[in-house]
N, C-alpha and C positions, 0 to 999 in steps of 0.2 A: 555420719553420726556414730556415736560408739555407747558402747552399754553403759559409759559411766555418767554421760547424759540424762538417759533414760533413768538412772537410779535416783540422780540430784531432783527431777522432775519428780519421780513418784514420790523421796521423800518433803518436797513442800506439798505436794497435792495432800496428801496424808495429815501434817500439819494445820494445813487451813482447814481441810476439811473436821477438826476436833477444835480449831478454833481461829477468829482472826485477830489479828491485833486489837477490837474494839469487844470480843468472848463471843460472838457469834459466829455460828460456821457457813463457810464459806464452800459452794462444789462448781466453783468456778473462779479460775484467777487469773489476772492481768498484769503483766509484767512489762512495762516501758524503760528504764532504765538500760540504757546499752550492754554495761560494764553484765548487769544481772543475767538479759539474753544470752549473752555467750555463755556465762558460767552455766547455765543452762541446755543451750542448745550447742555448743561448740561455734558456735558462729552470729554477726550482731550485726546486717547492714543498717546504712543510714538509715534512721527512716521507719524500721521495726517494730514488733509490737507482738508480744508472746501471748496466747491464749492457750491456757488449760483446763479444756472445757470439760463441759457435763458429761459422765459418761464416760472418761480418762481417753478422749478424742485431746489434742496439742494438736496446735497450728501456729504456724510461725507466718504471720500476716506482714508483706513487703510491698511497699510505695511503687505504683507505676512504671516510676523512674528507674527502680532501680534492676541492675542487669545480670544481681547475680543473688541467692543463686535461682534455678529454674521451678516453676511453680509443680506441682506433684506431689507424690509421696517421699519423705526419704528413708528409707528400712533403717531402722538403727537396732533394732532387738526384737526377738521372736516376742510376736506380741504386743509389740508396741510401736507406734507409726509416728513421724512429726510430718504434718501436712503443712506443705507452700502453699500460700494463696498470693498472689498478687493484685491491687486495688486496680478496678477497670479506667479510673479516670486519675487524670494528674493531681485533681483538689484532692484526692479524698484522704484520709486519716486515718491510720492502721489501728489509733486504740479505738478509735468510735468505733471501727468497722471490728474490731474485736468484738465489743460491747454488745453491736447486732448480732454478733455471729454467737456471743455467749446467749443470747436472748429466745433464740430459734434453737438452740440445742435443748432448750427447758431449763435453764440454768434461773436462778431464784436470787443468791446469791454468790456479787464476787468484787472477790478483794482486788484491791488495788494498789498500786503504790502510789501514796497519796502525796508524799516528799516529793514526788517526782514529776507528776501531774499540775500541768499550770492550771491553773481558776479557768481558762476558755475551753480547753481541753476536757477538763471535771462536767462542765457544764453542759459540753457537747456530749459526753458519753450517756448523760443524764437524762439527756432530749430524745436521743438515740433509742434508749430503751430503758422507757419510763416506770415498768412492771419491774423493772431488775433493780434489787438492792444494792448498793453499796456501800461497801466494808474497807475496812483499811487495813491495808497488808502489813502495814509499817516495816520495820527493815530486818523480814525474817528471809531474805535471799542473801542481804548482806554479815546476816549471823551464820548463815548455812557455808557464808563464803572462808569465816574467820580460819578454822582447820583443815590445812592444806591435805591433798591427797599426796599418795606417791608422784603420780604425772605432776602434778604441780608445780610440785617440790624441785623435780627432776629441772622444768622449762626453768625456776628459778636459777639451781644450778648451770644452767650452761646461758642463762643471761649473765650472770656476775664473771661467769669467766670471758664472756666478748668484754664487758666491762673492763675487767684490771688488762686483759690482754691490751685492749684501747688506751688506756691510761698509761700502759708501762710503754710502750712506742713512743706518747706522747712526750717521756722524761726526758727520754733519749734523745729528741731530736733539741736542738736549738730555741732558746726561749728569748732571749732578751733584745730585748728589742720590737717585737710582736704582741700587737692587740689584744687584747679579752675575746673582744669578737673573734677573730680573726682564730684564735687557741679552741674559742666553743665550737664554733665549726668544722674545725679540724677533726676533735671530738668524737663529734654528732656523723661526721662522711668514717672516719676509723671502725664504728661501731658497727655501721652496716655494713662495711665491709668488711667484717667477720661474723654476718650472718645477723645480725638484727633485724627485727621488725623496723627498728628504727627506735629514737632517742625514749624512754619511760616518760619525761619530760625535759623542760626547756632546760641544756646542758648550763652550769654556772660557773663562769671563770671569774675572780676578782683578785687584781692586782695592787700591792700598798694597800693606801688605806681604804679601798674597796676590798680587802681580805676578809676573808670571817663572818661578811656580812651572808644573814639567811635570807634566802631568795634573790643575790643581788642578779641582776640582768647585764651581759657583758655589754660593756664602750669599748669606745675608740682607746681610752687610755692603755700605752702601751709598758709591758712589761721591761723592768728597769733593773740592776744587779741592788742587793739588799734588802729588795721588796718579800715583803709574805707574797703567797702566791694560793689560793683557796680553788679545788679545784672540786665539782658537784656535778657529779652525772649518774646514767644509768642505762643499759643496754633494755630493750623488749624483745623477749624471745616467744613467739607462741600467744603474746598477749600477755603475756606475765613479766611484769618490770621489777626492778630488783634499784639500788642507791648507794654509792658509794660516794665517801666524801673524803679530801686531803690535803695537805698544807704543808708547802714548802719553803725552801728559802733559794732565791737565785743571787747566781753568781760569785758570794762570799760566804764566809763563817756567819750561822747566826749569829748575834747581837746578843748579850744578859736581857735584854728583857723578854726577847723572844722565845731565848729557851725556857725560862722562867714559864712565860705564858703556853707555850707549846707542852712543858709538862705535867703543869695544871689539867688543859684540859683533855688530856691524854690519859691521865691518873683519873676524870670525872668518867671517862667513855669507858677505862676499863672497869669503874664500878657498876655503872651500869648496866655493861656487857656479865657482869658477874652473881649479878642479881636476877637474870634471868631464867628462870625453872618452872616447871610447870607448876603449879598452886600459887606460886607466887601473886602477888597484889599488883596490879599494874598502877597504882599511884609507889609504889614501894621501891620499882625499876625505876622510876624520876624519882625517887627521894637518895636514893643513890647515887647517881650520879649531880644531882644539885647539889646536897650538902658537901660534896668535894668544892664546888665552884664556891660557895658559899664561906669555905671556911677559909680560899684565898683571898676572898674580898669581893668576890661578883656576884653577889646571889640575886640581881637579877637581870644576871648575864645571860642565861639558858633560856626563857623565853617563855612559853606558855607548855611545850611537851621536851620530852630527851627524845622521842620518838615514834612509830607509829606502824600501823602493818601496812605489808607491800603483799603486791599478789596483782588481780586483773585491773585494780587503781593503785596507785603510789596517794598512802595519806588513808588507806580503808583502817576499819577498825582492828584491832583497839589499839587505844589511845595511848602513850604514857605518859600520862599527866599528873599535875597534884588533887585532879579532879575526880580522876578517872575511876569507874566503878568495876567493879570485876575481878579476875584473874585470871593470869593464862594457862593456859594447853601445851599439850605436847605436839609440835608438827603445826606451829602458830610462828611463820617466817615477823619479823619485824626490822626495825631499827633502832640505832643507837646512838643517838648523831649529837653530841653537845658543842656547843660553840662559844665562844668570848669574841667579841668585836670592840676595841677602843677608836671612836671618831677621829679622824683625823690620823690614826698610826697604822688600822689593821688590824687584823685579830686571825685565831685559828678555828677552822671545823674539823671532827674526825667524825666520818659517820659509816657504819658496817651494816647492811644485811645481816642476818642472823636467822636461825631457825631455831624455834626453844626447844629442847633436849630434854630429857630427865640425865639426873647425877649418872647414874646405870651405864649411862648409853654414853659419855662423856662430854655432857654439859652440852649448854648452848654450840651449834653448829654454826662455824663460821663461813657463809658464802664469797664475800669479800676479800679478798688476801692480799690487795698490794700491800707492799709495808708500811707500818706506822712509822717509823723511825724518819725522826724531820733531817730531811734529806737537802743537802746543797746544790742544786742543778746549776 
């Protein structure tokens, strides 16, 4: 465990403790959520179940089954302890057995994450320890999560570089003729061997007129000379995933419409990469880049966001949307990812990592670097 644990921990304790997401305080909290325990504890087996109890007593409650890591103490800061416990039978349930273990510490109130918590679950913690109140956490671990640290920042960085290093091998070798699948995979084994945790998510190759398309899942269709070629992925380093997206042309010269369409939404990515700054409006970053696609003819090509933040989920907050409430930070990694797909022909995505900057410091920092320039393979 390492001191910056220890700080993320006392500053939600502190939080709940002046208030919970429903104005009551809370001196006891329940954290289920995987993604949240690590941000937390440095580590999230199956199965988990965070307790900050009464008293500023944390215990990291683990399932029977699982074999790592060992129940004890682990020292992480003068002063401050995160106790294993591991559940004595195979039924049992690490939040209810929180919920007990919040209950015998004297704990009155504790929040929960209530997003996260299924109805049988709620209901068991409720039976559990029916003297104990509960409050709802709502998603003040994943606000705590939106401003990256330095370590963060850092695991970011050297995911997006296993990323473009994976990507740029992949140009290089031989394409045509060769499956989506068969390309995603290639990928997905590239990345860990240069040190990944393994793929952020499901890697996305789409060939023709599978190009462009968002979220498509790679076939069997194989890659052909003329075809766009849409390629979506993302290295995990440390837990931290990072997205990188790009669109080529095999075998021949692009085609007029391709370039046409390739510079569209090239011109919408660089606006919205340009609108990035700290105060800025995150509906303002999607208004940017949409009114580009918008004024070519696709305005509602882009989709529901331009992008989103990356860190211990791909897809965490915030948003940017034309919805979306807020603005950003400085040291607030995101994406910038706009796309045009036409059925039946293909379409282009470009999408970058980014960490928002101020002006001072030279703008948005770009984590992604293969090249944008629509390339002939």
């Amino acid at each position: 465990m390492s001191e910056v644990h220890v700080v993320r921990r006392s500053r939600l304790r502190e939080r709940c403790a002046t208030s919970a997401a429903d104005g009551s305080p809370a001196d006891a909290v329940l954290v289920s959520r995987p993604a949240n325990i690590r941000y937390l504890t440095g580590r999230a087996p199956s199965g988990a179940s965070l307790l900050l109890g009464a008293g500023g007593q944390d215990t990291l409650l683990l399932p029977a089954a699982c074999d790592t890591p060992e129940p004890g103490v682990a020292h992480a800061h003068p002063g401050d302890e995160l106790r294993i416990e591991r559940l004595p039978g195979p039924d049992g349930d690490t939040a209810v057995a929180a919920a007990d273990l919040a209950a015998k510490q004297g704990a009155r109130e504790l929040a929960v994450e209530e997003h996260h918590l299924t109805v049988s679950r709620h209901r068991a913690v409720t039976s559990v320890a029916p003297r104990l109140r509960l409050t709802g956490l709502g998603t003040a671990v994943e606000q705590q999560r939106v401003i990256k640290d330095d370590a963060e920042i850092s695991a970011l960085r050297i995911a997006a570089e296993i990323t473009d290093q994976a990507l740029g091998e992949l140009l290089e070798s031989i394409l045509v003729g060769r499956t989506e699948r068969h390309l995603a995979l290639e990928l997905e084994r590239r990345l860990i061997d240069h040190g990944a945790d393994g793929p952020a998510f499901p890697t996305s190759v789409g060939a023709g007129g599978n190009s462009g398309l968002p979220g498509h899942r790679p076939t069997d269709r194989r890659v052909e000379e003329g075809d766009f070629l849409s390629v979506r992925l993302g290295a995990r380093y440390q837990g931290y995933g990072c997205q990188i997206g790009r669109t080529f042309v095999i075998g021949t010269a692009p085609d007029e419409w391709q370039i046409e369409l390739y510079d569209l939404v090239f011109a919408a990515q660089r606006a919205g990469r340009e609108a990035l700054a700290p105060g800025a409006a995150c509906r303002d970053v999607d208004h940017a880049a949409r009114q580009v696609l918008d004024a070519g003819g696709y305005a509602d090509a882009l989709g529901v966001a331009t992008g989103h933040g990356v860190g211990l989920e791909i897809g965490e907050d915030p948003r940017l949307s034309p919805a979306a409430m807020g603005k950003l930070d400085a040291c607030v990694p995101v994406t910038v990812e706009p796309g045009v797909h036409l059925p039946g022909r293909g379409g282009v995505r470009i999408d970058d990592t980014l960490v928002v900057r101020p002006p001072a410091d030279g703008g948005p920092e770009l984590l992604t670097i293969t090249t944008k320039e629509l390339l002939a393979l």
